[in-house]
N, C-alpha and C positions, 0 to 999 in steps of 0.2 A: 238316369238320375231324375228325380222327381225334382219339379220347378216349387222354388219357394216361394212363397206368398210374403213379398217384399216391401219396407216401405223406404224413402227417402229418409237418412239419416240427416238433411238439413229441413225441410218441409215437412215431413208425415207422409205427403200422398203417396199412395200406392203405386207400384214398381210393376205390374202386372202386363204391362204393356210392353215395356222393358225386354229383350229377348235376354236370356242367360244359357250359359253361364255369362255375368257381367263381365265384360270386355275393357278392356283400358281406356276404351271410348265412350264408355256406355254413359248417357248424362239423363236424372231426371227432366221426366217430359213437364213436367210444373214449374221448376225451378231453376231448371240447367244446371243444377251443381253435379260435377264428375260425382262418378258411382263408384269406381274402384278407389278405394280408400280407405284407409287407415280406420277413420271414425264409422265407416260399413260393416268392419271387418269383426267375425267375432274372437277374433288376440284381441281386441282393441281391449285396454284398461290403463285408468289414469295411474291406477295404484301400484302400478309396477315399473321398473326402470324404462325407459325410453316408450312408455303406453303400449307396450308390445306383451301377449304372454308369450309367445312362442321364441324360445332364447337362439334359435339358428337362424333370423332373418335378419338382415343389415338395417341400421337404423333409419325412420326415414322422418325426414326433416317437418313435413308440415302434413300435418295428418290429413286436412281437405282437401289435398290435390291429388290427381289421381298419380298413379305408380305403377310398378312391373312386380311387386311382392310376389312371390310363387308361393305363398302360404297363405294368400288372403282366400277368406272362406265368408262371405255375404252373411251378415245376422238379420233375420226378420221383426226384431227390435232395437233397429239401429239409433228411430230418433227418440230422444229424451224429451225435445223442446229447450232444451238448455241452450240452444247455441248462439242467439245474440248475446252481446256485452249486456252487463247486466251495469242501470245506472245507478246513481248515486242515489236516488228515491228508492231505486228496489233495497240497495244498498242497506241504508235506513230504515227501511221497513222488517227489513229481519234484525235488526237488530234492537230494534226502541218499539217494535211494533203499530198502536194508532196512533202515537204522536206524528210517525211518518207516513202513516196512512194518511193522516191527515195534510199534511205537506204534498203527497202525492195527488191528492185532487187539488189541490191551487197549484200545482206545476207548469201550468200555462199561465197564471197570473203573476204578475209582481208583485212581490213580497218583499219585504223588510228585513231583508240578511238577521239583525237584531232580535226582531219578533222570532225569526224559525230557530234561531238560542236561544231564544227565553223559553220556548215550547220544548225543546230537544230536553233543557236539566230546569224543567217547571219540579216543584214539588207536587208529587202524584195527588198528598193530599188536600193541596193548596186549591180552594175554590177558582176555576177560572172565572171571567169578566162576562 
């Protein structure tokens, strides 16, 4: 079996170091997150019942820990970048665009709860100050 050319499905770095086939112990050497898992695996998919494609494997409860699956098979585009919580400025920013961009850069400063509603449903053509 030819070694894949892996990356960590929580971090990106590369798994090349990694011996495989990945083991139930196996943890990125960057990040330490367990390697045998759910979100490695290539069943993994949100868009189907229990994120599983494969319908003969028992459900498993938290996709980031590792497991005993006997059908996990390691996808070498595991990670997305998706996996921290996404806050309330990213939030906002897909949704209302640079009103929140703009909120997102003073997200270290104190603002005016007030002021970031008035900006969120400003009229777009309404001249700001």
């Amino acid at each position: 079996m030819a070694k894949l050319s892996l990356v960590c499905w929580k971090c990106g770095a590369g798994l090349d170091e990694v011996p495989q086939p990945l083991s139930k112990y196996s943890e990125c050497l960057a990040c330490r997150a367990e390697l045998h898992v759910c979100r490695m695996c290539r069943f993994y998919d949100t868009r189907v019942a229990q994120s599983c494609l494969e319908p003969m494997t028992e459900e498993v409860k938290d996709k980031t820990r590792a497991n005993f699956c006997e059908f996990f098979e390691p996808r070498p585009d595991a990670f997305t970048g998706e996996e921290g919580p996404r806050g309330p400025v990213t939030a906002l920013s897909e949704l209302f665009g640079d009103s929140a961009d703009a909120a997102a850069e003073d997200e270290g400063a104190e603002r005016d709860p007030g002021d970031a509603l008035d900006d969120l449903f400003r009229d777009p053509d309404e001249s700001r100050d």
